[in-house]
C-alpha positions in Angstrom: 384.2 -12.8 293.6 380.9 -14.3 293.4 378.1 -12.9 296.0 377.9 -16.1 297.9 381.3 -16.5 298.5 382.8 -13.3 299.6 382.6 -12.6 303.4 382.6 -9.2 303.7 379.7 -7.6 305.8 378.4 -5.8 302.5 378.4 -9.5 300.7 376.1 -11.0 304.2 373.6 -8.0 304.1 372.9 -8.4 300.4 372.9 -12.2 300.7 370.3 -11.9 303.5 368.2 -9.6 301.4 368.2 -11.9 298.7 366.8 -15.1 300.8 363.1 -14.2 299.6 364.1 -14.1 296.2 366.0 -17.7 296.8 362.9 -19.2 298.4 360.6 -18.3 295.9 363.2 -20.2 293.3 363.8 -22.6 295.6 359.6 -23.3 295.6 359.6 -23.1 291.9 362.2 -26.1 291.3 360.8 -28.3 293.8 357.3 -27.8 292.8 358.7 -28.2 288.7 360.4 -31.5 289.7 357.5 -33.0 291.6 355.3 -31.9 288.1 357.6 -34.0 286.2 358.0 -37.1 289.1 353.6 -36.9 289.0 353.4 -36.9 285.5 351.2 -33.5 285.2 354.6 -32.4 282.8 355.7 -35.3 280.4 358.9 -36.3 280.3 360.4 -37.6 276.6 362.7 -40.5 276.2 365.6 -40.1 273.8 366.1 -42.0 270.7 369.5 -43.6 272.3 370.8 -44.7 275.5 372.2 -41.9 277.5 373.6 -40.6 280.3 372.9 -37.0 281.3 375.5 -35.4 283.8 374.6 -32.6 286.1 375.1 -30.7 288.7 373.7 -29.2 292.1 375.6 -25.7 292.2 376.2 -23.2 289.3 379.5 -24.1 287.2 382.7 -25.5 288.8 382.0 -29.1 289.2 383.4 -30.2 286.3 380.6 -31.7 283.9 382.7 -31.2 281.0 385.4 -32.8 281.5 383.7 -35.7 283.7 381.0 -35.7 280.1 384.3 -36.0 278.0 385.2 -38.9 280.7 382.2 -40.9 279.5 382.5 -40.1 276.1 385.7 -41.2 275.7 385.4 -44.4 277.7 382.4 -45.1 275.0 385.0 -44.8 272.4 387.7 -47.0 274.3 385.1 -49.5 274.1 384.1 -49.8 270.9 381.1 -47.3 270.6 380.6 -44.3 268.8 379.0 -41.6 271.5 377.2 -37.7 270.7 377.8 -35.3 273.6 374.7 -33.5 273.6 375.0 -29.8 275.3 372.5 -26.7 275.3 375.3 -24.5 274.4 376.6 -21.3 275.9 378.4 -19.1 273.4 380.8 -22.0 271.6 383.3 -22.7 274.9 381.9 -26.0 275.9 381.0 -27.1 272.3 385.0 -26.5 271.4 386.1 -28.3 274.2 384.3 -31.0 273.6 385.4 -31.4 270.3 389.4 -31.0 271.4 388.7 -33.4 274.4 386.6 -36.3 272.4 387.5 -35.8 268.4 385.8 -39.5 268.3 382.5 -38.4 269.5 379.7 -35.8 267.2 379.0 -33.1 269.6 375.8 -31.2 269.3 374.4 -27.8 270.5 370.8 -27.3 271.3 368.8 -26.4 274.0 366.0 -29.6 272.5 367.9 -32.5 273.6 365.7 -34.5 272.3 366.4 -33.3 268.9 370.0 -33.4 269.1 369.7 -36.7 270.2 367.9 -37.7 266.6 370.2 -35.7 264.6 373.4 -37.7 266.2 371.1 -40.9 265.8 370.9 -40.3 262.0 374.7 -39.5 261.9 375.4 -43.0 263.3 375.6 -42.9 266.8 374.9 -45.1 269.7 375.2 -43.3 273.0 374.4 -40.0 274.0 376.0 -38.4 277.1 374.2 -35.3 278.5 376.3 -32.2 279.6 374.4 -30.4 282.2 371.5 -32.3 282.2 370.3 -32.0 285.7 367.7 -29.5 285.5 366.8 -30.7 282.0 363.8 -32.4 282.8 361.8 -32.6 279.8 364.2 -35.3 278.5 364.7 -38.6 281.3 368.5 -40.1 280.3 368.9 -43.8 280.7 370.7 -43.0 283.9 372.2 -39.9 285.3 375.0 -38.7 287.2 375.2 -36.0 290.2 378.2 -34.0 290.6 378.6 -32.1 293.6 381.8 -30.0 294.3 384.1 -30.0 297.7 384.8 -26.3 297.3 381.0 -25.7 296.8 380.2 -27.0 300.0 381.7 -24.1 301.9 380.0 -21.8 300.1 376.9 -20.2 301.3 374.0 -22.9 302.0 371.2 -20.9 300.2 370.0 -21.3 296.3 370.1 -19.0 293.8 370.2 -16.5 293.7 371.5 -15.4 297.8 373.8 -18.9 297.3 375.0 -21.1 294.4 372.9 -24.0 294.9 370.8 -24.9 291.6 368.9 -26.9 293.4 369.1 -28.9 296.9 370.4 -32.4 297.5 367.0 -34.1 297.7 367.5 -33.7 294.1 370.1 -36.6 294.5 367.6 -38.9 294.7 367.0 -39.6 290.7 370.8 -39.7 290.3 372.0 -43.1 290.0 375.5 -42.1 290.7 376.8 -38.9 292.6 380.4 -37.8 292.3 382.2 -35.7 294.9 384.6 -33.7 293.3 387.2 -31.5 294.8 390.2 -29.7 292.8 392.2 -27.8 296.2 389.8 -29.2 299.0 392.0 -32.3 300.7 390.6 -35.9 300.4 389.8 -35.5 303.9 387.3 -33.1 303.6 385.9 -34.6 300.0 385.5 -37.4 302.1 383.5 -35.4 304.7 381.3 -34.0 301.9 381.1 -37.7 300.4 379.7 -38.5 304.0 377.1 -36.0 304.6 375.6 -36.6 301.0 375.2 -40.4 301.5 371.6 -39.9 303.3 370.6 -38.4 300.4 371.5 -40.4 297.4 369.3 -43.2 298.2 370.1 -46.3 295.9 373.1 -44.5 294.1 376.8 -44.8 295.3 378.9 -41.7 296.3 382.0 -41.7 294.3 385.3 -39.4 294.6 387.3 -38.0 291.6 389.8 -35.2 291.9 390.1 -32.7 289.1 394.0 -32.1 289.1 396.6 -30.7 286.8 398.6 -33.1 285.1 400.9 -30.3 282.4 400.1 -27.6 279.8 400.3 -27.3 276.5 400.6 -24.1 274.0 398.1 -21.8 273.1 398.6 -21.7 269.5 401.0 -25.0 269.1 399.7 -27.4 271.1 403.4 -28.4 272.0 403.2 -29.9 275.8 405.1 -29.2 278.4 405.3 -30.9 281.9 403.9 -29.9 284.8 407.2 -28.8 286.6 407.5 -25.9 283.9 406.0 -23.0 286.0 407.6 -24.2 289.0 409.1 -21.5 290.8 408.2 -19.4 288.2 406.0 -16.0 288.4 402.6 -17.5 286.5 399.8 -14.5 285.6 396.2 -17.6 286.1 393.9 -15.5 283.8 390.4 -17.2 283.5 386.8 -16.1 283.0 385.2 -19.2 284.8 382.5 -20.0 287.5 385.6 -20.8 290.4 388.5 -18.7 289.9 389.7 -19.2 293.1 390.5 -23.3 293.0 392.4 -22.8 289.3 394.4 -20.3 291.4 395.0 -22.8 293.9 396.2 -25.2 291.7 398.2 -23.2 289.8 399.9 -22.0 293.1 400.0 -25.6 294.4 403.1 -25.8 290.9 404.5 -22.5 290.6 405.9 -20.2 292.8 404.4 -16.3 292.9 400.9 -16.2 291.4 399.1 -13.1 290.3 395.5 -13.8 288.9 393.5 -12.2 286.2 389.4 -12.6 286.5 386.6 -12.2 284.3 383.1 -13.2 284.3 381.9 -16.9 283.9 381.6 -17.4 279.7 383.4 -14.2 278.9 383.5 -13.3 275.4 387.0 -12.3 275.1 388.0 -9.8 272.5 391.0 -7.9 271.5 391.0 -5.3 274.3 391.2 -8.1 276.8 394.4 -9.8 275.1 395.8 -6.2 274.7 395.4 -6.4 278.7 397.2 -9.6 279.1 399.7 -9.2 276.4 400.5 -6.1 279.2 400.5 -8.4 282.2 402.9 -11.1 280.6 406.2 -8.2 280.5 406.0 -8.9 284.1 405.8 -12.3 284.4 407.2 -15.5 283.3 404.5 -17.3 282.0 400.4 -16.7 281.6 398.5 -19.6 282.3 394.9 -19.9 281.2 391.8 -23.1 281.1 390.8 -24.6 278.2 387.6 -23.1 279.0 389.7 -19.2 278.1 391.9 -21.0 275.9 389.1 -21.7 272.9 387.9 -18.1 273.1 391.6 -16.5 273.4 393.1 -18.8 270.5 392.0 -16.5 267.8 393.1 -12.9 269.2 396.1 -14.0 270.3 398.9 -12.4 268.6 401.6 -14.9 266.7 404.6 -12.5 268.1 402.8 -12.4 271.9 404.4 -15.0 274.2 402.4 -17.9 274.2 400.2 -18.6 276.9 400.2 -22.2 278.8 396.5 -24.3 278.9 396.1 -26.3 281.8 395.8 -29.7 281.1 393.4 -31.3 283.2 393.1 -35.2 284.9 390.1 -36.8 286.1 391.5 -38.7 288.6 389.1 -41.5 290.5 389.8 -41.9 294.0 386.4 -43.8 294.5 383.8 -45.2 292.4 385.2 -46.6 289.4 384.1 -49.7 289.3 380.2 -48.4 290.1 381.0 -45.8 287.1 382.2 -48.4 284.5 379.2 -51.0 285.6 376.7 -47.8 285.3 377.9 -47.3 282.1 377.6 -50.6 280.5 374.2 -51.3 282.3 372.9 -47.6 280.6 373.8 -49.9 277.2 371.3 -52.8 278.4 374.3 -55.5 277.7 377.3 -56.5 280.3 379.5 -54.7 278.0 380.4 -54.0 274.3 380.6 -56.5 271.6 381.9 -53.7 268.7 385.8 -53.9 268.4 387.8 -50.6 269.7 387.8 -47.4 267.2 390.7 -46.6 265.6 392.9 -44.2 267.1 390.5 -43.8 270.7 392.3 -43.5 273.5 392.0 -46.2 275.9 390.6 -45.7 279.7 393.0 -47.0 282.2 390.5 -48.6 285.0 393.1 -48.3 287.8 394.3 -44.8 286.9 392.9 -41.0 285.3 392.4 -40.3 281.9 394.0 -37.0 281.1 392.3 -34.5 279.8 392.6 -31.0 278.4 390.4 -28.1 280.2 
C-alpha cells in the first residue's frame, strides 16, 4: 500500500518526516506555474485543437479512459482525433489503441511534436493524456480530474501525500470531473462541493468509473458481468489504486483474494508462473486492461484464461457542459464531416463502455 494511504503509526512518522521534502515540491510547482501564467517560461500552442486531460493526484483518476472518452466522441462525430501521451513503458499507448482503433495515438514526452506528426498524418483534434503538469504546451481547453477515493487520502503533496499539485491548480481547467469508482454518489457529491470554490469559471461534473463485464485475455470473447458472481475471483493488478479495483471486483463476486504489484509493472514470466499458481485455487483471475496489455504475451495458451475488466464511464453530471466544451475546443457549434465508418457512437443520456 502506498505511503500516504496506510495508517499504521510507522506509515504517520514517515509521512511526517517527509513534509519538508513535500513543501519544497510543493514551492517548486507553484512557483513553475506562476513562471508559465507571467510569461518568464513560454508556453507553445499546438498545431490542432486540443484538449489536454489531467489530473491533481498521482494515477487512479482515470485519464485514460476519460482521454479515450473524448477521443471516441471525436470519432462519433465525424472527426479524426490523435491521443497524444508521454508514454510510460507501452501500457497506456496499447490501451489507447484497443480503446480508440479510430484515433492515431502517439508517444512522446514533446507534445508539441506529436502533435505535428498526427497533423501530417491527417488529423484534426488532439486530446492530451496527462496533460496537467505539461505546461510547456497550452491545449485549447483542458480538463481536471479529481478522484473521490483520493480525497481521503493524506492532504499533503508528493512526496508525504499523493497530491501532484493542489486545487488552486483548478483554476486553468475549464472543466473538472469528480470521479469515484467505490466512493458513494453521496460522498462524490461532497467532494464535487468542496472543489466548487476553486474551479472558478469551470463546472464540476461527476462520472463514475464502473464495471460493466470482462472479456478474455487472449480471445477477447465477452462475458457478462454476473460471471464471477459468487465465484472465488484472484484481482491481480500492478496499478496506482489497487484497493478500489478490489472493491469493485468484490462489489460482483463473492470471496476476493488480491494480488499487487507496483504502478507500471513490467510483468515477466516469473510473475505469470506466480499467477498461473494462484488460479488452482480459485475460480477465476481477474486483471485491468492496464495488466492485461503487459500479461497478453506471457500468458500461457494451456493456462486458464484470465478475465479483463471492462470498464464504463458513466456521467452522472456534466454531460451537456462536456459535449458543449468539446465542440467549442473545435471553434464551430459542432461538426459538419459525416460519421467515420465503423465509430462507435456516444450515447448523450448514457456511458460509453469501455475496456480498461
Amino acid at each position: 500500500m502506498p505511503l500516504w494511504r496506510a495508517r499504521s503509526v510507522w506509515a504517520r512518522a514517515s509521512r511526517v518526516a517527509l513534509l519538508p521534502a513535500a513543501a519544497a515540491y510543493a514551492g517548486v510547482m507553484v512557483t513553475r506555474r506562476r513562471l508559465y501564467a507571467g510569461g518568464w517560461l513560454e508556453r507553445q500552442s499546438l498545431p490542432l485543437p486540443s484538449v489536454g486531460v489531467g489530473n491533481l493526484t498521482v494515477g487512479g483518476a482515470g485519464k485514460t479512459p476519460v482521454a479515450a472518452w473524448v477521443a471516441r466522441w471525436y470519432v462519433a462525430q465525424g472527426h479524426a482525433p490523435a491521443i497524444l501521451l508521454r508514454g510510460y513503458g507501452g501500457d497506456e499507448g496499447a490501451i489507447h489503441r484497443a480503446l480508440v482503433p479510430q484515433a492515431q495515438v502517439h508517444e512522446d514526452p514533446d507534445r508539441r511534436r506529436a502533435g505535428a506528426r498526427a497533423a501530417a498524418a491527417g488529423a484534426d483534434v488532439l486530446v492530451l493524456d496527462d496533460a496537467l503538469q505539461h505546461l510547456r504546451v497550452r491545449p485549447t481547453v483542458s480538463v481536471v480530474l479529481v478522484s473521490a477515493e483520493s480525497w481521503a487520502w493524506a492532504p499533503w503533496p508528493l512526496p508525504a501525500g499523493p497530491w501532484r499539485e493542489r486545487c488552486g491548480a483548478l483554476r486553468e481547467a475549464d472543466l473538472v470531473l469528480v470521479t469515484r469508482r467505490v466512493v458513494s454518489r453521496t460522498g462524490a457529491d461532497v467532494v464535487a462541493r468542496a472543489l466548487a470554490p476553486h474551479a472558478g469559471r469551470a463546472s464540476v461534473g461527476l462520472l463514475h468509473l464502473r464495471l460493466a463485464g470482462w472479456h478474455g485475455l487472449r480471445s477477447g470473447r465477452a462475458y457478462p458481468l454476473d460471471t464471477v458472481r459468487g465465484a472465488s475471483v484472484l484481482a491481480a493488478c500492478g496499478i496506482a489504486d489497487p484497493d478500489s479495483f478490489q472493491g469493485q471486483v468484490a462489489g460482483c463476486a463473492g470471496r476476493v483474494r488480491r494480488m499487487v504489484w507496483p504502478d507500471h509493472h513490467p510483468y515477466g514470466a516469473r510473475d505469470v508462473r506466480r499467477l498461473l499458481g494462484a488460479a488452482r485455487e480459485v475460480d477465476y483471475v481477474v486483471v485491468t486492461a492496464k495488466d492485461a496489455v503487459k500479461l497478453r504475451r506471457w500468458w500461457p495458451p494451456e493456462g486458464p484464461e484470465p478475465l479483463v475488466a471492462d470498464l464504463e464511464v458513466g456521467w452522472e453530471r456534466g454531460l451537456a457542459e462536456a459535449t458543449a466544451l468539446l465542440e467549442r475546443c473545435l471553434g464551430s457549434p459542432g461538426p459538419t464531416a459525416p460519421r467515420s465508418a465503423g465509430a462507435r457512437p456516444v450515447d448523450a443520456a448514457a456511458s460509453a463502455a469501455e475496456r480498461t
